[in-house]
Structure formats: C-alpha cells, structure tokens
C-alpha positions as CSV (number, residue, x, y, z in Angstrom):
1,X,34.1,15.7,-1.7
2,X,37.1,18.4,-1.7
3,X,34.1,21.1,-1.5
4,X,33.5,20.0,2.4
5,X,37.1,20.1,3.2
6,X,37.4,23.7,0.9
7,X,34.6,24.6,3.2
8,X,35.6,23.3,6.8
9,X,38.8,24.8,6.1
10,X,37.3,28.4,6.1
11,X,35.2,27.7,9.0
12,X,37.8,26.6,11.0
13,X,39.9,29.7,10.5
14,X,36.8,32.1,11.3
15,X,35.9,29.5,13.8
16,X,38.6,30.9,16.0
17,X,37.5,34.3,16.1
18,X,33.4,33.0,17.1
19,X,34.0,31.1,19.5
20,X,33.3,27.6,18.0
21,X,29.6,28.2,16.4
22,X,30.8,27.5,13.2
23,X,32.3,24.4,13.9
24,X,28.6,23.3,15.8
25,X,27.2,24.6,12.6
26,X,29.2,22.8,9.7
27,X,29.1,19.7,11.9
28,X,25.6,19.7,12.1
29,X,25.8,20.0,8.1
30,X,27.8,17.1,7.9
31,X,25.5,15.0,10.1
32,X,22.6,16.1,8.2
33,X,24.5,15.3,4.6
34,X,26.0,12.0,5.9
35,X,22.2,10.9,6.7
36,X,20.8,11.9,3.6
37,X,23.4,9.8,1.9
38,X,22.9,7.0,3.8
39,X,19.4,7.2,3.6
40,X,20.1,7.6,-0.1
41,X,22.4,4.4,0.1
42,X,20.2,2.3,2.2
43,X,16.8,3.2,-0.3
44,X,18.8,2.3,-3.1
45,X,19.5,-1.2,-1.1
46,X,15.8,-1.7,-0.8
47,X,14.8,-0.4,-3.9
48,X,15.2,-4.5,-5.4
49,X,13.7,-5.6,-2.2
50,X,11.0,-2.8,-3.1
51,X,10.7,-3.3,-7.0
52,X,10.3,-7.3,-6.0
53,X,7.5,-6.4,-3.4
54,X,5.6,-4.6,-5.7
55,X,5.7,-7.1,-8.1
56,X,4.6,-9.8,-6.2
57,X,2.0,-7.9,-4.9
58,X,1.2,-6.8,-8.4
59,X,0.8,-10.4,-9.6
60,X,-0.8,-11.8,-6.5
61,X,-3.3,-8.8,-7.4
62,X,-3.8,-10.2,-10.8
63,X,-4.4,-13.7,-9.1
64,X,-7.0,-12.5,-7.5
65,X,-8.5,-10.5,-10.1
66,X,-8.3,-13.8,-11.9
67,X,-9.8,-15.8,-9.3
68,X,-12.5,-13.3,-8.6
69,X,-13.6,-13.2,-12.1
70,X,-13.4,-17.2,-12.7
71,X,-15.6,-17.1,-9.3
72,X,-18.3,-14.4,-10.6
73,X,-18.5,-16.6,-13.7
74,X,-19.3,-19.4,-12.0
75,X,-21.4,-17.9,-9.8
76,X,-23.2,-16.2,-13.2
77,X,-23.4,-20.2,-14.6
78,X,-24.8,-21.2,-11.2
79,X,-28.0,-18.8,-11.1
80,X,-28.6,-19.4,-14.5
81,X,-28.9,-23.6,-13.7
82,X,-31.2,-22.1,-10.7
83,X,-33.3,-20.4,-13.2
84,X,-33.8,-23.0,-15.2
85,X,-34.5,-25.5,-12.1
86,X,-37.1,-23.3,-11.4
87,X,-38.6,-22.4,-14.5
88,X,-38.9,-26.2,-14.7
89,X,-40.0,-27.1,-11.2
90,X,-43.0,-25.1,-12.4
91,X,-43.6,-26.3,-15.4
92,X,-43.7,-29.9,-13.3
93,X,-45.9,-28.4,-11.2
94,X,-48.3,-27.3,-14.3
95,X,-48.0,-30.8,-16.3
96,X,-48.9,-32.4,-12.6
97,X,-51.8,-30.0,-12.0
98,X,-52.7,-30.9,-15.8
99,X,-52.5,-34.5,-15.1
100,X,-54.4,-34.1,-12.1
101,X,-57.1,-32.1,-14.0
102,X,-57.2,-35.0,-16.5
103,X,-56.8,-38.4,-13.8
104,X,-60.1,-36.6,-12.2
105,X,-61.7,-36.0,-15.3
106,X,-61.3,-39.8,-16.7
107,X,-62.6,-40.4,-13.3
108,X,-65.6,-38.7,-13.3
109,X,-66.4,-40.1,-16.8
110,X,-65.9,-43.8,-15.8
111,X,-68.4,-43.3,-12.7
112,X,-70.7,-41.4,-15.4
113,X,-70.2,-44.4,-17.8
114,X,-71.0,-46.8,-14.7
115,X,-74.4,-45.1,-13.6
C-alpha cells in the first residue's frame, strides 16, 4: 500500500505547519481502513462457517418440508379410514335397525300364527 505512505508523507510535512490535525486525521483514516480490512478478513473467515450454516439449515428445512408433507399425507390417509369407519358404523346401524324391523316382524307373525 505505497499510496498510504505517498500520502502520510505529505501530511506529515504540512502536518508541521497545522499543528498536528492532520496527523489525528490520517490516523483516524488508517484506523477506519485497517477495520474495514479486518472486517473484510474476518467475513471472509466466516463466510465457510456461513456458506455451511446455510446449508444445513437449508437441508434441515427440506427435512422438515419432507416430514411435514409425509405427516399431512398421513393425516389425509387417516381421515379418509375415519370416513369410511363412519360411513359404515351407519350403515351397521341401518342393517341393525333393518334386522330389528324384521326380528319384530317374524315376531308378530308367529304370535298371529299362534292365536
């Protein structure tokens, strides 16, 4: 970076004549540009911690997505079976009311037959 140094060297020779603001000035530059690399340096650091984050939560998504819709399938199967339980729970209840109907009516003609 021979531009900072290029730089600093000028300010350091006006620097003298401004009582040291300069010098406050370009160090505060070079703080500020020393962070941003870091922060540059230390992001690309976590960028494969970042990149493998992502994907596991990417995939643990999919999981989920997976498990959700094997769940809401089997759920689906389930009412279905519950429909048909009920649809025949009352068609057991008809044939017994018909039975009942008929067990009553041979009933009624055997105590005719016996009178």
């Amino acid at each position: 970076m021979w531009i900072f140094s290029e730089i600093r060297g000028r300010l350091d020779r006006n620097d003298k004549f401004l009582g040291g603001k300069f010098r406050e000035g370009w160090q505060a530059i070079v703080r500020i540009v020393r962070a941003n690399f870091q922060a540059r340096q230390a992001t690309a650091k976590q960028e494969p911690l970042l990149l493998e984050a992502r994907n596991a939560f990417t995939n643990t998504r999919a999981e989920w997505d997976n498990e959700k819709g094997k769940l809401v399938r089997e759920r689906e199967a389930l009412k279905e079976e519950l429909n048909k339980a009920k649809e025949m729970a009352i068609e057991a209840k008809e044939m017994a009311a018909e039975v009942e109907q008929h067990t009553e009516a041979v009933r009624l003609e055997k105590e005719a037959l016996q009178q």
